[in-house]
C-alpha positions in Angstrom: 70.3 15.8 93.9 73.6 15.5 95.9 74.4 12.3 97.6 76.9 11.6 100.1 79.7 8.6 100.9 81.0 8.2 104.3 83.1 5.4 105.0 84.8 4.9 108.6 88.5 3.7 108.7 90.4 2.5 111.9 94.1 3.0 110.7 94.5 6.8 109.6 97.2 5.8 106.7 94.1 3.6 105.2 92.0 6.5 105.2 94.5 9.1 103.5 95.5 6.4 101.1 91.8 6.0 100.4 90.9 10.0 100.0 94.4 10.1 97.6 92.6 7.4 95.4 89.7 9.8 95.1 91.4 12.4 94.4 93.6 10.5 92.0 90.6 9.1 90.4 89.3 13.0 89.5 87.0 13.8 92.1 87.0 17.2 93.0 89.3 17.8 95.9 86.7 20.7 97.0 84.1 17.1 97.6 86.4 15.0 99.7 86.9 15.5 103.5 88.3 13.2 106.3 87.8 14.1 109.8 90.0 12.4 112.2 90.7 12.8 116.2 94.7 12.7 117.5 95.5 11.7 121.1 95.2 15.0 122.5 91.9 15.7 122.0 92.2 18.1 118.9 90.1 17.1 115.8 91.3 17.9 112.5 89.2 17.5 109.6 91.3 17.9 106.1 89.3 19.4 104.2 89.5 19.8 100.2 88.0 23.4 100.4 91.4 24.9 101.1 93.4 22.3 100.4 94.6 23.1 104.4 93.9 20.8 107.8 91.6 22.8 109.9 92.3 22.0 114.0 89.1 22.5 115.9 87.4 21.5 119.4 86.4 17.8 119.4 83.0 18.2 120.8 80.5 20.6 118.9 82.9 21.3 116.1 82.9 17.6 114.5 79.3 17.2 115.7 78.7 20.6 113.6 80.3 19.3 110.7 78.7 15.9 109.9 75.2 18.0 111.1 76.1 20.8 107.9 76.9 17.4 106.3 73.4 15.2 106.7 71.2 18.0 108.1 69.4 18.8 111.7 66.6 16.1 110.8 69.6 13.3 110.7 70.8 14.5 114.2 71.7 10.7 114.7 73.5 10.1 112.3 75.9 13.1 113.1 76.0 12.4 116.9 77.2 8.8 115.6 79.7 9.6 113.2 81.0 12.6 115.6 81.9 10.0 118.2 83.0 8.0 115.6 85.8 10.3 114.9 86.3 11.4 118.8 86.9 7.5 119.7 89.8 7.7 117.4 88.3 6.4 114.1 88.8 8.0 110.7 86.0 9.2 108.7 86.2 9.7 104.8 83.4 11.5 103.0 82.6 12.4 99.8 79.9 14.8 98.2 78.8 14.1 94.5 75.9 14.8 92.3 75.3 11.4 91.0 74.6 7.9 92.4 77.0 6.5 89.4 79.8 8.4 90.7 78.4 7.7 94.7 79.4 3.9 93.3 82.8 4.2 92.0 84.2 6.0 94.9 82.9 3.5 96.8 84.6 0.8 94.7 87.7 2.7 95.0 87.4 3.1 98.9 86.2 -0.6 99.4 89.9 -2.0 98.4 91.1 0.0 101.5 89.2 -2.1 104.4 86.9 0.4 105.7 85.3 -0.9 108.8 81.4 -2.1 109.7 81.0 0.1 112.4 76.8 -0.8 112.2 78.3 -4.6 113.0 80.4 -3.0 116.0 77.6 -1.4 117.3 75.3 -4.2 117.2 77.8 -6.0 118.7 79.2 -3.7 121.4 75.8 -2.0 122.4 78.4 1.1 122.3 76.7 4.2 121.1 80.1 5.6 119.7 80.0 3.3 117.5 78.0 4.1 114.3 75.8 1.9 112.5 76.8 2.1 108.3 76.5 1.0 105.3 72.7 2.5 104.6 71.6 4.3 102.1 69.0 6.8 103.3 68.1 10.3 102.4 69.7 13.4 104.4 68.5 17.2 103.8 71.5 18.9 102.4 71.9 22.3 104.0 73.3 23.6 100.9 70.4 23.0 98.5 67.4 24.8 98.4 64.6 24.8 99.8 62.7 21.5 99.7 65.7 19.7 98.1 67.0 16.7 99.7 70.7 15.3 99.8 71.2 11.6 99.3 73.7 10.5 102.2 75.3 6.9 101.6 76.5 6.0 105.1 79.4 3.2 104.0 81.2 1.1 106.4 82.2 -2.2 104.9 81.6 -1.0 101.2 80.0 -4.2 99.2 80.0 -2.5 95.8 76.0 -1.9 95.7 76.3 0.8 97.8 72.1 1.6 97.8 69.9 -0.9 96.6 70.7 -4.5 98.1 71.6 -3.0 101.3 68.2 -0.8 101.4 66.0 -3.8 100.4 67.7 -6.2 103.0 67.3 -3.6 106.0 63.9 -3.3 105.0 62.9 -6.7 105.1 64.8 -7.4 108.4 63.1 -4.2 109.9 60.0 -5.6 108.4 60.4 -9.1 110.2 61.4 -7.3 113.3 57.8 -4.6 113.6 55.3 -8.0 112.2 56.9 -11.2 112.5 56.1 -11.6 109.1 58.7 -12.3 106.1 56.8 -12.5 102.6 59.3 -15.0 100.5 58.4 -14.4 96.5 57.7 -18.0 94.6 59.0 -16.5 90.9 58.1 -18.7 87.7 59.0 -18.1 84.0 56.2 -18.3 81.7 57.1 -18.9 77.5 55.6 -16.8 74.9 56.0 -18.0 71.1 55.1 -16.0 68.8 55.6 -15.1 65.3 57.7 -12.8 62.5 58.3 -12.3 59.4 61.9 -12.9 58.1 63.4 -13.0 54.9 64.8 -16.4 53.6 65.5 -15.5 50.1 64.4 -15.1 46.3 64.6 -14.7 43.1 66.1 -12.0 40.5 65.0 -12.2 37.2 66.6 -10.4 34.2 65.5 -9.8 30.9 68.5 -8.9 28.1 68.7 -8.9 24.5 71.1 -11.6 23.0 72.3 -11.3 19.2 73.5 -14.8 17.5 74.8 -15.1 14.0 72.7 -16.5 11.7 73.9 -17.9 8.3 71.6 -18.5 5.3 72.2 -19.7 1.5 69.7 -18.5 -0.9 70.0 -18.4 -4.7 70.0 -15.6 -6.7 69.4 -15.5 -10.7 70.9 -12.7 -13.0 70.3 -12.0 -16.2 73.4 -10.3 -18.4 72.6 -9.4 -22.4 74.6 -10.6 -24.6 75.4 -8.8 -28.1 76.7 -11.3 -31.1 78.0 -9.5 -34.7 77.8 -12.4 -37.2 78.9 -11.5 -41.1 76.1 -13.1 -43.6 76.4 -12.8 -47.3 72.9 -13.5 -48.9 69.8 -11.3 -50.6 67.4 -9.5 -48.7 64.2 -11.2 -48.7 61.5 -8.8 -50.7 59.2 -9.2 -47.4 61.8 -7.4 -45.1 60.2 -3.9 -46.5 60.7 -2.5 -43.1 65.1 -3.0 -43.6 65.7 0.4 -44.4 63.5 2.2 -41.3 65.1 3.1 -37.9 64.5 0.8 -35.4 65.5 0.2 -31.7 65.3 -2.5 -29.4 65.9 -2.5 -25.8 66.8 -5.7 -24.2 67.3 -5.2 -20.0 69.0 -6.9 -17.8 67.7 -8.6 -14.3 69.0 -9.7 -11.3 67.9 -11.1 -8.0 68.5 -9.2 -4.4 68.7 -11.4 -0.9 66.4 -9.0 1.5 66.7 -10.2 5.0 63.1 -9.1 6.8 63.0 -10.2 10.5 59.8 -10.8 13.1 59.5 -11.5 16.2 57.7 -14.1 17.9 57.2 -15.2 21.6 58.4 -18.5 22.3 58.5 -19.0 25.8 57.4 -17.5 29.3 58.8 -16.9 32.6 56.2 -16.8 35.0 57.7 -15.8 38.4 55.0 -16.2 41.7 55.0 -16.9 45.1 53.6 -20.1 46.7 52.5 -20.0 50.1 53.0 -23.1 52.4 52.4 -23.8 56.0 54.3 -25.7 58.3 54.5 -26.7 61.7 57.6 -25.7 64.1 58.0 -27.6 67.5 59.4 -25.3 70.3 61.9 -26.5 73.2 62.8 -24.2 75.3 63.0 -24.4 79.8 61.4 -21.8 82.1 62.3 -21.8 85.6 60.5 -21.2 88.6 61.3 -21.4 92.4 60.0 -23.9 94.8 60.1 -23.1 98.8 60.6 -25.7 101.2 59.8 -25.3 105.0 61.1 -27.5 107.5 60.4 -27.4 110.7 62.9 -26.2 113.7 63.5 -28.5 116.2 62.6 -26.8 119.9 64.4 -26.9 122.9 62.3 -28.1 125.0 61.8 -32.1 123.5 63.2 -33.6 120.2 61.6 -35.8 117.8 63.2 -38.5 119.4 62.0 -38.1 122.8 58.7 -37.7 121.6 58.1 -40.8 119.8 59.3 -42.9 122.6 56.9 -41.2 125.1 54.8 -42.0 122.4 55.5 -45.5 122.3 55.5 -46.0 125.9 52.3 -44.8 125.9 50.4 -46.6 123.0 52.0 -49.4 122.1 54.4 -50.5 125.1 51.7 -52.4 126.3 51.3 -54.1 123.2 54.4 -55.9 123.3 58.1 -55.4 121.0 60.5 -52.5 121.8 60.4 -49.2 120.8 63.0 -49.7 117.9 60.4 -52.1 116.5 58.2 -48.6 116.0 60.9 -46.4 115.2 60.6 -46.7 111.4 57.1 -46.4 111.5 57.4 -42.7 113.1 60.3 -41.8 110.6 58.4 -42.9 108.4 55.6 -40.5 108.7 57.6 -38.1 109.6 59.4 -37.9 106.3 56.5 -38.9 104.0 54.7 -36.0 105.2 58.1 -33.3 104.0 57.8 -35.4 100.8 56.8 -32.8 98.1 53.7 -35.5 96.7 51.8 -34.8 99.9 52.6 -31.2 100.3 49.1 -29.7 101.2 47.5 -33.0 101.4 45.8 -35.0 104.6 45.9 -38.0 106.2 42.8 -40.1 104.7 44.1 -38.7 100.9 47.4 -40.2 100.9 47.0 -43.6 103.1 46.4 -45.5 100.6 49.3 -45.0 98.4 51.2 -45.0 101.9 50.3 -48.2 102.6 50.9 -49.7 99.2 54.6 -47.8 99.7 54.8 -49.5 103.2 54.3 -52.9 102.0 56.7 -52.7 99.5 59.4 -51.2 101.8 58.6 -53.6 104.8 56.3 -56.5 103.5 52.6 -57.1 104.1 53.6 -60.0 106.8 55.4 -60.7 110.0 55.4 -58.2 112.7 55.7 -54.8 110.4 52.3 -54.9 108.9 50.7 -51.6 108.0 47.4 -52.1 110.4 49.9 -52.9 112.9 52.1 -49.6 112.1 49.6 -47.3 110.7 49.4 -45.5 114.1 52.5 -45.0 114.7 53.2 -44.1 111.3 50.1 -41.5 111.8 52.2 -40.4 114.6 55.0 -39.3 112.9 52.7 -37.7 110.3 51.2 -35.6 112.9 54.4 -34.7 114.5 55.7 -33.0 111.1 52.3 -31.2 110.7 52.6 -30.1 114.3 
């Protein structure tokens, strides 16, 4: 979807200055035109097709361009922006296919004072001067069929260049057709709920540790021992056997440390989760928005005016002066703008007036509440009216 900025420029050097920051800025130089009128009569709309000023007839010409430019259904807006240009104004536009980029330029142009030539209009009641600064939808002749060309009609370029400016023309049209201005009451409203985070842990490892151990342990050994000893004496007549072979073995023992480990278990590490609950208090604001209304004072008699007719009427006869009554009126007056008898009536809240009005201005002497209460009901009534 193309959309397209126009902004409208008294001084002709603002508007050049203001196309060169375009162009500066990279838009496409075959996207930005400025149409402009001289003293003779002879409009001249620079154009970035050709990079070339084009001289043409004032009338039809211009009225032709900015017709190619918002279509024959916006007939107009062209008719205004053609006598923009014929009275001697300078109109900048530029053609783009997206509202982001409709927004810079018009942040670029802004710092160059284009004019409010909607304001002018208003003001003037001059048909050659064009309202701007609305952002409304123009059938580009370019597209294709059943296409439409966003058109940004900027005067005095506020940096929203759609949205605020859309929703406040609507509303004032809106008030203008019904009479009738909806005003939104917004309030906040505070959800709490829950999620799961982590808050930490444990990591437990299991490794094997080797400790020297030192033992003493006693070992026996046995060693043989072989002993020659020379003797000198007979053999003894029972030793028959001396003269046989014989052999005798005599072995040797010794003890061996052996080292034989087991294992046993001797503790446990028992790792769990316990679960708790707990309670978490929440502070936190919302907002919300409150309207007031407050009466406008008419023309034709003031508040003022009104209690003293009032007075004169009622309680002149009565005897003391009006002044004598004048805080009762204001009195009701502003009790009933107070925001604790908002939507209430009269029988409701006397009570509690009355208690108020006694402690202001006493229960005795010539300002007692059955002797204001009227008047006080007066001024009541008066704000309600």
């Amino acid at each position: 979807m193309q959309h397209t900025l126009v902004a409208v420029f008294d001084n002709r050097s603002d508007a050049q200055n203001a196309m060169d920051e375009l162009l500066a800025s990279g838009f496409a130089r075959d996207n930005v035109n400025l149409s402009s009128a001289d003293l003779s009569g002879t409009a001249t709309t620079t154009g970035a097709t050709l990079g070339s000023t084009h001289e043409e007839g004032v009338g039809a010409s211009i009225k032709h361009f900015f017709e190619n430019l918002f279509g024959t259904n916006q007939d107009e807006h062209a008719t205004r922006y053609s006598n923009a240009v014929t009275g001697g104004q300078h109109v900048l536009t530029l053609t783009t296919d997206s509202e982001p980029e409709v927004e810079r330029a018009a942040d670029l142009i802004e710092r160059f004072g284009p004019i409010d030539i909607d304001e002018r209009h208003d003001l003037a009641g001059n048909a050659a001067s064009l309202g701007a600064g609305a952002y409304q939808p123009a059938t580009s002749p370019s597209a294709s069929a059943g296409s439409m060309q966003s058109g940004t009609q900027a005067g005095n370029l506020s940096g929203n260049v759609a949205g605020s400016r859309t929703d406040s023309l609507q509303r004032e049209a809106t008030v203008a057709q019904t009479g009738k201005a909806a005003i939104p009451v917004v309030r906040e409203e505070v959800q709490v709920g829950k999620r799961l985070v982590e808050r930490g842990g444990v990591r437990v490892f299991s490794r094997v540790v080797e400790t020297p151990v030192n033992e003493t342990v006693n070992l026996r050994e046995e060693h043989v021992s072989v002993e020659r000893r020379p003797a000198d004496q007979p053999i003894n007549p029972a030793d028959a056997t001396a003269f046989k072979d014989k052999t005798i073995e005599l072995r040797e023992t010794a003890e061996e440390a052996v080292v034989q480990k087991s294992a046993r278990v001797v503790e446990e590490v028992v790792v769990g989760k316990e679960v708790s609950q707990r309670q978490q208090q929440i502070k936190d604001t919302v907002r919300h928005t409150e309207v007031d209304v407050q009466p406008l004072k008419g023309a034709a008699i003031d508040d003022d005016t009104y209690y003293r007719k009032d007075w004169q009427t009622n309680y002149a006869s009565l005897g003391g002066t009006y002044d004598d009554y004048a805080p009762a009126y204001r009195y009701g007056y502003d009790m009933r703008r107070d925001a604790r008898y908002q939507g209430r009536n009269w029988d409701d809240v006397e009570p509690a007036l009355r208690s108020d009005w006694d402690t202001r201005y006493g229960s005795s002497g010539a300002s007692t509440w059955e002797r204001m209460k009227a008047a006080v009901r007066s001024g009541w009534d008066r704000m309600t009216s």
